[in-house]
C-alpha positions in Angstrom: 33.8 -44.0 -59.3 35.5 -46.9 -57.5 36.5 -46.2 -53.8 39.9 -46.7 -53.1 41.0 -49.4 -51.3 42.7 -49.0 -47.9 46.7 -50.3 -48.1 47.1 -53.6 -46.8 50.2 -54.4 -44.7 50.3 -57.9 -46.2 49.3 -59.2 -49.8 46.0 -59.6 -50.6 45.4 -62.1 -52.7 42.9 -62.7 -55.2 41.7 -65.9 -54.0 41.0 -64.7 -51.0 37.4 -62.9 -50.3 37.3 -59.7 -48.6 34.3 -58.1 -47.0 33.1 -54.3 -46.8 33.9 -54.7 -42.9 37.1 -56.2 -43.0 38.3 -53.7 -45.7 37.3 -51.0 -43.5 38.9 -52.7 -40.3 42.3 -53.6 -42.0 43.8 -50.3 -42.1 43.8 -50.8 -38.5 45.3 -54.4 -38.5 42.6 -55.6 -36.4 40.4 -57.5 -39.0 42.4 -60.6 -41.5 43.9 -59.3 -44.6 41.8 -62.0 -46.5 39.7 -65.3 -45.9 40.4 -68.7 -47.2 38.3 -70.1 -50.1 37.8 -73.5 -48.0 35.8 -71.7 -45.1 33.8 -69.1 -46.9 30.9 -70.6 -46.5 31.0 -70.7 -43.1 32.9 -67.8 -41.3 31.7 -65.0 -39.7 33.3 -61.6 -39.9 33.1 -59.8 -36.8 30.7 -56.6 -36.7 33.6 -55.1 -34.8 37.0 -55.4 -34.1 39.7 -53.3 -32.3 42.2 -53.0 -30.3 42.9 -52.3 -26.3 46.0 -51.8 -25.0 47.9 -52.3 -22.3 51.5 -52.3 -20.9 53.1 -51.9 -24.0 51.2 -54.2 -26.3 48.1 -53.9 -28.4 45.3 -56.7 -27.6 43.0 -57.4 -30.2 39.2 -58.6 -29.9 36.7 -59.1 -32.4 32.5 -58.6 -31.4 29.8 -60.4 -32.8 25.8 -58.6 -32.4 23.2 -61.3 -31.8 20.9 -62.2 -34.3 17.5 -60.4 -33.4 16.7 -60.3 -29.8 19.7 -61.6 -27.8 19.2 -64.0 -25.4 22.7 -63.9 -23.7 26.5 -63.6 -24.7 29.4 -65.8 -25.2 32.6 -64.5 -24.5 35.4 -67.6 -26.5 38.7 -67.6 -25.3 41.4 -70.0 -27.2 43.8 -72.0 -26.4 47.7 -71.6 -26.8 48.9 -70.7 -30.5 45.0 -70.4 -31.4 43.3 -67.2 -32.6 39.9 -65.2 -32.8 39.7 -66.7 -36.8 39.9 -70.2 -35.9 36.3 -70.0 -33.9 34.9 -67.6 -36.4 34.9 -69.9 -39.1 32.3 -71.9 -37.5 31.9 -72.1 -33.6 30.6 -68.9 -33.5 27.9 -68.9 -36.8 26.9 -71.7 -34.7 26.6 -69.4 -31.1 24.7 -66.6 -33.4 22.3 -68.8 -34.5 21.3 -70.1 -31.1 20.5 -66.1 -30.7 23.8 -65.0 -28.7 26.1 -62.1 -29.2 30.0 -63.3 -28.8 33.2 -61.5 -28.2 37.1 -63.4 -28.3 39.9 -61.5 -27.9 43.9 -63.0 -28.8 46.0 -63.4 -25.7 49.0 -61.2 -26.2 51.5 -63.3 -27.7 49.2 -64.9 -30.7 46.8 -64.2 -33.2 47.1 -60.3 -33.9 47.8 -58.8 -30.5 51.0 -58.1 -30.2 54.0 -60.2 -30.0 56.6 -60.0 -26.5 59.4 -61.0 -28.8 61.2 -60.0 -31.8 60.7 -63.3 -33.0 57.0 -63.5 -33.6 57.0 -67.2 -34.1 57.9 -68.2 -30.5 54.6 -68.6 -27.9 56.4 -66.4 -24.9 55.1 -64.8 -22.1 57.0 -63.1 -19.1 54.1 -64.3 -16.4 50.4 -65.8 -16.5 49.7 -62.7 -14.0 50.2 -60.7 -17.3 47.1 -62.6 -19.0 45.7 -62.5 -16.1 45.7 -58.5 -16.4 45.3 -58.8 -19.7 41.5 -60.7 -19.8 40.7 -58.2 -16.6 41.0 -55.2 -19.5 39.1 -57.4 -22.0 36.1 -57.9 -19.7 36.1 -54.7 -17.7 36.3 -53.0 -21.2 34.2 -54.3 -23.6 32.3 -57.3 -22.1 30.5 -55.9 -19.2 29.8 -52.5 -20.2 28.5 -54.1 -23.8 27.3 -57.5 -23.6 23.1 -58.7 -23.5 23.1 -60.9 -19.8 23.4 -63.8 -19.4 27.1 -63.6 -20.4 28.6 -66.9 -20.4 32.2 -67.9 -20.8 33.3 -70.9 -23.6 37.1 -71.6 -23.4 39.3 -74.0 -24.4 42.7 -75.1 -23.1 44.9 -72.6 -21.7 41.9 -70.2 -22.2 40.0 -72.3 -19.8 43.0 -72.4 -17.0 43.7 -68.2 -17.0 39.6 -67.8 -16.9 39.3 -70.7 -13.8 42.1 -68.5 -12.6 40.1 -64.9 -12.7 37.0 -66.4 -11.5 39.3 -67.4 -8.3 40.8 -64.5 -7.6 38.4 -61.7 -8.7 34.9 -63.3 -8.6 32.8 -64.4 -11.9 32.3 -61.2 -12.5 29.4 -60.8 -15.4 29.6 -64.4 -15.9 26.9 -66.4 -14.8 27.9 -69.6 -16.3 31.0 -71.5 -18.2 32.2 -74.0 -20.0 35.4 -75.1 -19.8 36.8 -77.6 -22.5 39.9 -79.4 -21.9 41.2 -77.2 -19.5 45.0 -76.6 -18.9 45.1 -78.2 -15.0 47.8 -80.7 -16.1 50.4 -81.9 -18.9 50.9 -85.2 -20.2 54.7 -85.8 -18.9 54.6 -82.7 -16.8 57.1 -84.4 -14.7 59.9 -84.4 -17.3 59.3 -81.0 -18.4 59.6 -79.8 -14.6 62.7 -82.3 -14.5 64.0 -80.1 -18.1 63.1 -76.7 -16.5 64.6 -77.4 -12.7 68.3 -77.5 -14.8 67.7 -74.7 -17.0 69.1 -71.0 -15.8 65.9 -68.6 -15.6 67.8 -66.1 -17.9 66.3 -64.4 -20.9 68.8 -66.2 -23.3 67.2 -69.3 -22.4 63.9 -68.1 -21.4 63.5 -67.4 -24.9 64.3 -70.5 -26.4 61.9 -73.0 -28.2 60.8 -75.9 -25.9 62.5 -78.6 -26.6 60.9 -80.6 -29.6 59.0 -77.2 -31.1 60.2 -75.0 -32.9 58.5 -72.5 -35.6 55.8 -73.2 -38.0 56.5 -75.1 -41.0 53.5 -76.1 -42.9 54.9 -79.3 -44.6 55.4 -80.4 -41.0 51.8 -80.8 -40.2 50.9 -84.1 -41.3 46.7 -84.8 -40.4 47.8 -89.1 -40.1 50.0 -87.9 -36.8 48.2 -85.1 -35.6 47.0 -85.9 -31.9 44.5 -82.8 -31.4 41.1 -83.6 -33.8 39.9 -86.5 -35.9 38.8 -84.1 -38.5 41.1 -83.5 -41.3 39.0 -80.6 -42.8 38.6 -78.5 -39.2 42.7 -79.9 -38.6 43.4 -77.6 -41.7 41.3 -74.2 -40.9 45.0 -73.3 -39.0 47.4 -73.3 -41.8 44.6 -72.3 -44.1 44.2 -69.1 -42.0 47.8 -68.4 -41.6 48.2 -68.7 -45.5 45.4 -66.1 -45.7 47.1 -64.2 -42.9 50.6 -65.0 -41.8 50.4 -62.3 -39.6 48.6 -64.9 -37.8 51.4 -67.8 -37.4 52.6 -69.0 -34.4 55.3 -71.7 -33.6 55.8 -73.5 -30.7 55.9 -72.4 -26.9 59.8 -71.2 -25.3 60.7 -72.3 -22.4 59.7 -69.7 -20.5 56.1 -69.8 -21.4 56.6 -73.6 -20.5 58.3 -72.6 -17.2 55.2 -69.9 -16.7 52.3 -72.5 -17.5 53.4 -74.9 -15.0 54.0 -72.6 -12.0 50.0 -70.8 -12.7 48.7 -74.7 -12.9 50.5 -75.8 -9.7 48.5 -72.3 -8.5 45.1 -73.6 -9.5 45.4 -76.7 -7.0 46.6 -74.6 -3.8 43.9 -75.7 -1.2 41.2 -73.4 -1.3 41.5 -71.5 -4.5 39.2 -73.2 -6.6 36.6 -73.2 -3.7 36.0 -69.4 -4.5 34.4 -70.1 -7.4 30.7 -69.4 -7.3 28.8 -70.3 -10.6 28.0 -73.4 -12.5 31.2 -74.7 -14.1 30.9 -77.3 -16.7 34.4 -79.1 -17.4 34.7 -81.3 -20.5 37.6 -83.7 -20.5 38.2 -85.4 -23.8 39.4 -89.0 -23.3 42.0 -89.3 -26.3 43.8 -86.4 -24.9 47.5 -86.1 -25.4 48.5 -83.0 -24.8 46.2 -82.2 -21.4 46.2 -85.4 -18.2 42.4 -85.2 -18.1 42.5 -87.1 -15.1 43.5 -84.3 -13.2 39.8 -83.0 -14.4 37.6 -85.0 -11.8 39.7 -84.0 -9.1 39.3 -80.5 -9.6 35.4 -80.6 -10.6 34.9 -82.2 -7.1 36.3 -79.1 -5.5 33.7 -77.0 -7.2 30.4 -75.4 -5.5 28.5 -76.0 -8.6 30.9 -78.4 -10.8 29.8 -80.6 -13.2 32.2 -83.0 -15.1 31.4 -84.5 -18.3 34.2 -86.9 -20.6 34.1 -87.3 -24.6 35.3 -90.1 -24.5 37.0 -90.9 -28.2 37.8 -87.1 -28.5 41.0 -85.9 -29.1 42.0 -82.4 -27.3 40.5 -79.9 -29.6 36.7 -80.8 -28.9 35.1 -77.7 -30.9 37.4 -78.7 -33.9 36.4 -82.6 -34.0 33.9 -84.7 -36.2 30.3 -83.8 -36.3 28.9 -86.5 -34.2 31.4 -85.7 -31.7 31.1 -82.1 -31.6 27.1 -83.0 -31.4 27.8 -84.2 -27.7 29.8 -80.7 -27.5 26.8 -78.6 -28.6 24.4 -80.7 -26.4 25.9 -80.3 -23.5 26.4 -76.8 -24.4 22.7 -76.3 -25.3 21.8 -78.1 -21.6 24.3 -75.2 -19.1 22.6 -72.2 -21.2 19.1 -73.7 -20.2 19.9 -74.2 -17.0 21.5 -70.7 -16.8 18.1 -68.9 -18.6 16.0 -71.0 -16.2 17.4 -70.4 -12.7 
């Protein structure tokens, strides 16, 4: 007798395979309706996912167990308009088979936690604090109670700037190392969009608005010749591929309040003395074809560390973990050299 199949909220298709977990996970919404053909051979379906919640939205994360004895974990945290799926399909095989558990969670706003506005295709958020508040749940939750130690923290982007920010203001926590990759300390032409944002009302009619330039998702918009985030078509493609197998997963571009939000928690990350608190090894990695992130604000900020170190890619474009093989071999090395500092000391 066949076991019946829990209803899924969007189609499954055919193509697409489903495993026992993520069948038992979808009637939940927490788990992907379906995975794409192209990275089947190399995703990883979490051995848990679920949901916390908090001031009025749903947050999902996903856990990974270590393979055999742990020898740490990795909490990933993404960038803006990225999602738990996106590492999955291979960043964190590749953390599993160094021997670590791993836990992501989706910022509120993105991936499948729950959207602030009724148009789910707009990147909004009211106020960093709120992420903020947010990653407090995730780790006081389900990251220290849970995770083997050494816990260390891998983010990218704006993942990178709200974790600097925690470890400022609350301590490291259970972190005793991270690695920060192309953090959000700066914008390329920052200046004009504080120029845009100085003459535009703070009301939610405009708050709510698509930044200038963005707008929502179209696919046959996303050429791979102008792309400026990775030089790798196939690992460029793991987004739409995903939101085709999930478009509960699709995000456009940022409003201008997120915009208006971003810049005033960066311009909070170089107040004298705030990154000072910080108490563990940091390891920033600039990428020196970045357009989207002034890297040169990276050195800077690395010299204000206690325990900073500083290291540049230099002909990689912003999304490091998503570039070519030999440059995400520089990515992994200097990944592989923090953790054996960090099981050393």
């Amino acid at each position: 007798m066949k076991a019946k199949m829990p209803n899924c909220r969007w189609p499954c298709r055919p193509s697409f395979v489903k495993t026992p977990q993520t069948m038992i996970d979808q009637a939940s919404g927490a788990a992907p309706a379906a995975v794409p053909p192209s990275v089947r051979a190399t995703y990883r379906v979490a051995d848990r996912f679920g949901f916390l919640e908090r001031a009025g939205a749903r947050l999902r994360y996903a856990w990974w167990n270590a393979l055999g004895v742990p020898r740490g974990t990795v909490v990933i945290l993404t960038g803006r308009g990225e999602f738990i799926e996106k590492y999955a399909t291979e960043v964190v095989r590749e953390l599993l088979k160094r021997g670590f558990a791993v836990a992501a969670m989706d910022w509120r706003g993105q991936g499948l936690s729950d959207r602030p506005l009724p148009d789910r295709g707009k990147g909004h958020i009211d106020t960093f604090a709120t992420y903020l508040a947010d990653l407090r749940l995730f780790l006081e939750t389900v990251v220290s109670p849970e995770a083997p130690r050494p816990v260390l923290a891998l983010c990218h982007s704006m993942g990178s700037h709200i974790m600097m920010r925690e470890m400022a203001e609350n301590g490291a926590g259970p972190f005793s190392a991270a690695l920060f990759v192309a953090p959000m300390t700066a914008l390329r032409r920052e200046a004009m969009l504080r120029s845009v944002l100085m003459i535009m009302p703070e009301v939610p009619a405009v708050e709510e608005r698509y930044l200038f330039g963005t707008g929502p998702f179209v696919l046959l918009a996303r050429e791979f010749a102008s792309n400026f985030v990775t030089h790798d078509e196939r690992r460029y493609r793991f987004t739409e591929d995903w939101f085709t197998a999930d478009p509960r997963l699709t995000l456009g571009g940022p409003t201008l309040g997120w915009s208006r939000q971003a810049v005033r928690s960066m311009a909070a990350v170089h107040a004298p003395g705030y990154l000072e608190r910080i108490d563990i090894p940091l390891l920033v990695m600039s990428a020196g074809e970045d357009r989207l992130i002034d890297s040169r604000s990276h050195g800077p900020l690395v010299a204000r560390l206690k325990h900073g170190e500083h290291f540049t890619i230099g002909h990689a474009r912003h999304e490091i973990m998503m570039e070519t093989d030999e440059i995400r071999a520089l990515f992994w090395e200097a990944f592989d050299r923090l953790v054996k500092g960090v099981l050393s000391s």
